[in-house]
N, C-alpha and C positions, 0 to 999 in steps of 0.2 A: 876282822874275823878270819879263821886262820882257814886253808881251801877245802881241806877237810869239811869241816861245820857248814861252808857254804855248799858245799856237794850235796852233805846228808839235808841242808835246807831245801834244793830245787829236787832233790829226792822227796821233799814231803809236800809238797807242792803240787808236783805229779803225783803222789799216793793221794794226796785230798780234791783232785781233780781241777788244781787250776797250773793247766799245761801249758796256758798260754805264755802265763809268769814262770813258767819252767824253762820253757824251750826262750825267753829271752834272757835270762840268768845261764844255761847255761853256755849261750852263746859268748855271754860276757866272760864270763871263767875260764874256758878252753884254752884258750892261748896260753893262761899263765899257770896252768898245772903242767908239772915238769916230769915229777916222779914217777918211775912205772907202776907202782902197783895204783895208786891215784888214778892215775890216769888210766889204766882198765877199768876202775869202777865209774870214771865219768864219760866213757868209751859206752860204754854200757847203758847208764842214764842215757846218753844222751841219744842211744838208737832208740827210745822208749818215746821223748819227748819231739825230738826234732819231725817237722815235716816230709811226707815221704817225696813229694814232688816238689815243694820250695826250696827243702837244702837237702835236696836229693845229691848233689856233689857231695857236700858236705858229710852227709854220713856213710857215703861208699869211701873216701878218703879212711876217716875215722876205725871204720869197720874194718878193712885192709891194717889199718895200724893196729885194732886191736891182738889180729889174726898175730902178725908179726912179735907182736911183746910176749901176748902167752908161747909164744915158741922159744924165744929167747929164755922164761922164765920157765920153761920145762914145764908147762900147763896144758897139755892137749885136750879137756875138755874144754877149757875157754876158748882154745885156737878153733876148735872145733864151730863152736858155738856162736865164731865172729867171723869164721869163712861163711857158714851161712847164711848169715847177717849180709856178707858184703855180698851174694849172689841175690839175695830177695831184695836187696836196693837196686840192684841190675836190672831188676828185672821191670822196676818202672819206668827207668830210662828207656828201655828196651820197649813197653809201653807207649811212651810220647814219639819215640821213633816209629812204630807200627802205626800211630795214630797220624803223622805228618804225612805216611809213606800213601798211607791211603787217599789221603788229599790226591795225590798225583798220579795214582792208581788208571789208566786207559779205561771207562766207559764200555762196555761187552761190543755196542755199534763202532767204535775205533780203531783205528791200526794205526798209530802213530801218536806220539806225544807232541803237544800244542806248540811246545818251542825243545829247543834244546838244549836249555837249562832246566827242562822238569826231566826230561830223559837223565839226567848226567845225574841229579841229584836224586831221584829215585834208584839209578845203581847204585849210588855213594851208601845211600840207606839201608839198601836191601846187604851189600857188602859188610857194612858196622853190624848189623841186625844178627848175620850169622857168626862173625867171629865175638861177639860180646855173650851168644846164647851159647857159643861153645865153651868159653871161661865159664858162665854159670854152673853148666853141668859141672865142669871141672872141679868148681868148688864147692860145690854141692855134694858130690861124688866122695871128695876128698872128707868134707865133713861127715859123712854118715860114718865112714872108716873111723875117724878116729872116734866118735860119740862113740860108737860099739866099742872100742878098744877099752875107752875109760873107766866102761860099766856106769857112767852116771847116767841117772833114769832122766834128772831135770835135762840135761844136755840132748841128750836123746831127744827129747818131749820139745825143747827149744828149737834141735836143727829139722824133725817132723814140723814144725808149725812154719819153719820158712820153707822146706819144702811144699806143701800146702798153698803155701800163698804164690809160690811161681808154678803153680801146676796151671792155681785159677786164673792168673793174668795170661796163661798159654790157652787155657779156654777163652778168654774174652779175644785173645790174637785171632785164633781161627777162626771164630764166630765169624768178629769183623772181615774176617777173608772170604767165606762162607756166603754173606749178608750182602750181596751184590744183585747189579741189576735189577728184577721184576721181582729179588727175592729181598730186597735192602728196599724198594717200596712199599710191599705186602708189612714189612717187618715194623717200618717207620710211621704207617700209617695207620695201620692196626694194632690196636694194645694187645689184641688178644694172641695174637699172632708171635707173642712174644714169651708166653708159656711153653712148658715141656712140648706139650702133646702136638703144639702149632708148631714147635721150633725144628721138633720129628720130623714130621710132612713137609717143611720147607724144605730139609736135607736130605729125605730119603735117599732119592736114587742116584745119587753119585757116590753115599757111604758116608758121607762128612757127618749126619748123625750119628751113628757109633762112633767116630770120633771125637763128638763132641759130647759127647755119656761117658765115656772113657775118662775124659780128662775131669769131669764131674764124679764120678766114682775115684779119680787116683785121689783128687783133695782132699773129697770129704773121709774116706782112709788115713789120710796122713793127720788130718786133724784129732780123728779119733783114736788112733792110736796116741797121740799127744795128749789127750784127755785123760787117755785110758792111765798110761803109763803114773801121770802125776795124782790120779787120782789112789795110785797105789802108793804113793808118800804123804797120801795125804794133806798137796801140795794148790798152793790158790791157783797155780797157772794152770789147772784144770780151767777153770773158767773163762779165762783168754783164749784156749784151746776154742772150746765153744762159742765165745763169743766170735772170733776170728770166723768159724766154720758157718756160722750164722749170715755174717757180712757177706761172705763170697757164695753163700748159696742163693741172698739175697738178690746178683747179679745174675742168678739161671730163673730167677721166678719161681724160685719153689718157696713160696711163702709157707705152706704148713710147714713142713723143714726149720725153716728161719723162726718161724714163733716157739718153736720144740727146745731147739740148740738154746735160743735167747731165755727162754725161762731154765733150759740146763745153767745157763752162763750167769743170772740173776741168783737162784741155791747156791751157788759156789760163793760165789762175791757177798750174798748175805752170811752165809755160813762163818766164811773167812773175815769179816767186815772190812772188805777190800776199797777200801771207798772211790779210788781211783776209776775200779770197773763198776762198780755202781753209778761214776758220776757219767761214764760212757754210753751207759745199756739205754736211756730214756730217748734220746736221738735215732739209736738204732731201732728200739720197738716202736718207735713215732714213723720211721721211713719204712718199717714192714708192714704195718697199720696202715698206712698210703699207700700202699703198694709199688714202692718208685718213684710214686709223682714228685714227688720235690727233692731227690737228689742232686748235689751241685755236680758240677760238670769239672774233677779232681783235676783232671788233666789240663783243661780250660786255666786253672787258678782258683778257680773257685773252693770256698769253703764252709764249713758249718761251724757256727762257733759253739762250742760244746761249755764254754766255763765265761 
């Protein structure tokens, strides 16, 4: 089969919602597609299918490549489109580093680190932590520039949905910075406490609640204007938009929210017979439905098997 035919095969594979046979085809392919424009569209597949934390390397590589072909090929909304790709991969790295950093994180009763090898490798973290979120910007920054330049709505609506998704990994950042001491108690040991209105009163008086509403208004924006936009081409990735926007409001507890966007995201996907996001949505309204209870723990390794 020639690599073409196999591309457009783990392309329908992924549209008919079995990812898993996706994402190990196109692991198998990758190496041996050579040609540029190929290999942009299996550049592409493959940010779709691959895991965000398993081959989290793997597609920050890939995504930096693709950035680089479309510029060699005079293509600025793809360059576009695959800068911010490679910054929303960043940004789970950036992620599991936040999440290590906190392991080592001094106790509010402490002044001093236990040995000093947690001291050394908490600076190392916190140092990777700020120059990796400064590249992000950078490319983030970079991609909005040229989305706007190209006039494509989908690009637009593509680098809005990775902006989106690193807004809310910057909310779950601060939370967890926020979510300390008697307040990382109250938080963990009460569900309720894990709602808007609880989440307020935990942060009031120092401000880190308008901080943390902020960063919930910038996503859910960015999302919506991704919606908005494809929903003007009459485009299915409206529904990704939503479904996407669904996920990460899932993570503030705003479940009315989440069941709103999720039935948005289900009309699209039916509408368009998207079967991919139809084969997604039942896992997502089953963890809104629970309300969190059975989340796997992404960072841990853990996963859902959806197909």
């Amino acid at each position: 089969m020639a690599e073409s035919d196999e591309l457009r095969e783990i392309a329908r594979l992924a549209m008919s919602g079995r990812r898993a046979e996706a994402r190990t085809a196109i692991l198998k392919l990758e190496p041996r597609v050579k040609d540029p424009q190929l290999r942009l569209e299996l550049i592409d597949v493959a940010s779709s299918v691959l895991n965000d934390v398993k081959d989290n390397a793997k597609k920050a590589l890939l995504s930096l490549e693709g950035a680089r072909i479309a510029a060699r090929m005079g293509l600025p909304g793809l360059q576009a489109h695959f800068m911010a790709k490679s910054a929303e991969v960043a940004i789970y790295q950036v992620a599991i580093w936040h999440h290590r950093r906190s392991m080592l994180d001094l106790p509010p009763d402490w002044f001093q680190f236990a040995t000093e090898a947690d001291m050394t490798e908490h600076k190392s973290l916190t140092t990777l932590i700020d120059k990796v979120e400064g590249e992000i910007d950078s490319r983030l920054s970079q991609a909005k520039i040229q989305a706007e330049q190209s006039g494509d709505k989908r690009v637009q609506a593509s680098v809005l949905m990775s902006t989106g998704t690193i807004e809310s990994a910057r909310y779950l950042q601060f939370k967890m910075n926020c979510m300390r001491g008697f307040r990382a108690k109250i938080w963990s040991h009460f569900e309720i406490a894990r709602y808007p209105l609880f989440e307020y009163a935990l942060t009031f008086w120092n401000r880190d609640a308008q901080k943390l509403n902020d960063h919930v208004k910038a996503f859910t924006n960015s999302f919506l204007e991704a919606a908005r936009l494809s929903e003007e081409m009459n485009d299915s990735l409206a529904g990704y938009a939503y479904f996407n926007l669904a996920v990460h409001l899932r993570s503030t507890y705003r479940f009315g929210a989440c069941k709103k966007y999720a039935a948005k995201a289900r009309f699209v996907a039916t509408k368009h017979n998207d079967t991919a996001l139809l084969s997604q949505l039942p896992a997502l309204e089953e963890t809104i439905k629970a309300k969190n209870r059975d989340i796997p723990d992404y960072l841990a390794g853990e996963t859902r098997k959806l197909n």
